[in-house]
C-alpha positions as CSV (number, residue, x, y, z in Angstrom):
1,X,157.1,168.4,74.4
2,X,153.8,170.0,76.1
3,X,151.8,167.6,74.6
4,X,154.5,164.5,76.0
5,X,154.2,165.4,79.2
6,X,150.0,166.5,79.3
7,X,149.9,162.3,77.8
8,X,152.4,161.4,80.6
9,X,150.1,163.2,83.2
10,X,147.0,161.9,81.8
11,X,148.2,158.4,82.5
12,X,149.3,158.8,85.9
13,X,145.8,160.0,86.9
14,X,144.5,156.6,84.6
15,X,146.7,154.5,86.7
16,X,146.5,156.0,89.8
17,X,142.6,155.4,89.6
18,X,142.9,152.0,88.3
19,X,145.4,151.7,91.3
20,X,142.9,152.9,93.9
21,X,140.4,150.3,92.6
22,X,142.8,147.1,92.4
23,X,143.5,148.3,96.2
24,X,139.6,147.9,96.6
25,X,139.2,144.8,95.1
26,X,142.1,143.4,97.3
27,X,140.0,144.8,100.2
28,X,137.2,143.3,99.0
29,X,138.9,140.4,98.1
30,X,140.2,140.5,101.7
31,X,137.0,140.6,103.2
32,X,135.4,137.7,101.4
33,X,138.0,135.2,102.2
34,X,137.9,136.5,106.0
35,X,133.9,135.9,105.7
36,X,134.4,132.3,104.4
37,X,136.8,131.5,106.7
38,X,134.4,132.6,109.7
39,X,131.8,130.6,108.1
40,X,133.8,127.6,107.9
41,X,134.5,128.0,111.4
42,X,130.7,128.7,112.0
43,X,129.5,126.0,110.3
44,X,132.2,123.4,111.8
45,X,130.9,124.7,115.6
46,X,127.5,124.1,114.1
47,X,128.3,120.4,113.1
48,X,129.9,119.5,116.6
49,X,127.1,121.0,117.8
50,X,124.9,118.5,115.8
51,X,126.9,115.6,116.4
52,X,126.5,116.6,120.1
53,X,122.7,116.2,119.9
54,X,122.7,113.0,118.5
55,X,124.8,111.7,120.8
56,X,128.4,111.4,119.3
57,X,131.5,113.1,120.3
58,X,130.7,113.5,123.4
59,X,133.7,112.1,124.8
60,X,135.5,115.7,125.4
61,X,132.9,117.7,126.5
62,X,132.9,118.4,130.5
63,X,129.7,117.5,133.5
64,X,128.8,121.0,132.8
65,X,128.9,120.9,129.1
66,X,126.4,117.7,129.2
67,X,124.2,119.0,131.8
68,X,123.9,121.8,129.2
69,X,123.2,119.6,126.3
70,X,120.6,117.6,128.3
71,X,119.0,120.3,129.8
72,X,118.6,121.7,125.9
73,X,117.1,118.1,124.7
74,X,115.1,117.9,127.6
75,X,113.6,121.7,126.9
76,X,113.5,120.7,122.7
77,X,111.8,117.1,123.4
78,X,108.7,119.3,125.8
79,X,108.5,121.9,122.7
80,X,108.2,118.8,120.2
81,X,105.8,116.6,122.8
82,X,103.2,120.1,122.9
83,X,103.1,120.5,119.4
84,X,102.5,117.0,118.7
85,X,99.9,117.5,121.4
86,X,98.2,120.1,120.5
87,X,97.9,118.7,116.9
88,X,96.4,115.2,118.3
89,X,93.7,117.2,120.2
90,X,93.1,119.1,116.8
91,X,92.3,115.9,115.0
92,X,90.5,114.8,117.7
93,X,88.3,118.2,117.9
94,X,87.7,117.8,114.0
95,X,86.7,114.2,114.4
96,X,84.4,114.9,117.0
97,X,83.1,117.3,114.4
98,X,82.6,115.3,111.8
99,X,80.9,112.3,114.2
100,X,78.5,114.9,115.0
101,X,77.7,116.1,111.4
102,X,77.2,112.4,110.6
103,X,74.9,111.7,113.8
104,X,72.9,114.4,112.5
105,X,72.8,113.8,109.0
106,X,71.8,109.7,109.7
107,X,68.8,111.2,112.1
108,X,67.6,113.4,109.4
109,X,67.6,110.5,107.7
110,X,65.9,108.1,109.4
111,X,63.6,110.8,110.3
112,X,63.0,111.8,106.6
113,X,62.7,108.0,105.8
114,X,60.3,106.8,109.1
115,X,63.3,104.6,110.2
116,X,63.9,104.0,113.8
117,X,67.0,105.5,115.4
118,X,70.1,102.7,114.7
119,X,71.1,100.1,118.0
120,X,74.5,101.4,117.2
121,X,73.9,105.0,117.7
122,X,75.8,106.8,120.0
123,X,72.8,109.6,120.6
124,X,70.8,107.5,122.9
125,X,71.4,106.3,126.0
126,X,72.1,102.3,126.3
127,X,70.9,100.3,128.9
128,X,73.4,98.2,130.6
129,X,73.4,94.7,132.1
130,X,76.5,93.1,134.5
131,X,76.9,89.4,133.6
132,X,79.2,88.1,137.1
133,X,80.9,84.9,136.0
134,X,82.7,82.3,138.4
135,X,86.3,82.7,136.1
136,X,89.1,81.4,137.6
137,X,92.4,82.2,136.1
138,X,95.3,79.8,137.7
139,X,96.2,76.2,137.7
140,X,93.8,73.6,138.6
141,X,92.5,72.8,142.1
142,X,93.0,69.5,143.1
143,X,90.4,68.4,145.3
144,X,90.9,65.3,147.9
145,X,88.1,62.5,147.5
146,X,86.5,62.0,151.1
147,X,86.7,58.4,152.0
148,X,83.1,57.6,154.1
């Protein structure tokens, strides 16, 4: 009879263990569906949001909510113009390099060779010459024959 009810205990502590740790699991479980169902709603604000900034959906949203959204393009659209700036004047910086590595690799060159520095250079100064032309742009003159 002892050794009935020592079995009989020994289970309820087994059960009431595994009890404790189905009770976590639903907590768990709990927690993870109210974690998806705040990501759904994140991601769904996230999409508007999107939508929004490309222009659709905009039919609900208030003056204030467009000056909003404008006023976030406009400050995204300066952000995107300066980088797209800074990497034109980048290029131009390692093209301006590289013209003057060539310049001074052709003079070497023509120096090493007894060539005469290139017409097309861009080391020398160029004379210049104005050329005035009589160019008319426009219809014709018509011009009245004198009788004498």
């Amino acid at each position: 009879m002892s050794k009935t009810i020592e079995r009989y205990e020994k289970r309820e502590k087994d059960n009431t263990g595994i009890n404790n740790k189905l009770a976590a699991v639903d907590q768990n479980t709990q927690n993870v569906k109210e974690d998806a169902q705040s990501m759904a709603k994140k991601i769904e604000l996230l999409e508007n949001s999107k939508q929004k900034l490309l222009g659709n959906g905009l039919e609900p949203c208030s003056l204030n909510e467009l000056n909003q959204l404008e006023t976030n393009l406009e400050r995204s659209l300066s952000r995107i113009r300066e980088r797209k700036n800074l990497l034109f004047r980048q290029q131009i910086e390692k093209l301006k390099q590289e013209e003057k590595r060539l310049e001074e690799e052709n003079a070497n060159l023509r120096q090493t060779c007894g060539m005469k520095p290139s017409p097309w250079s861009t080391s020398t100064e160029e004379e210049t010459m104005e050329v005035e032309t009589e160019l008319f742009i426009g219809p014709p003159e018509r011009r009245r024959i004198q009788n004498p």
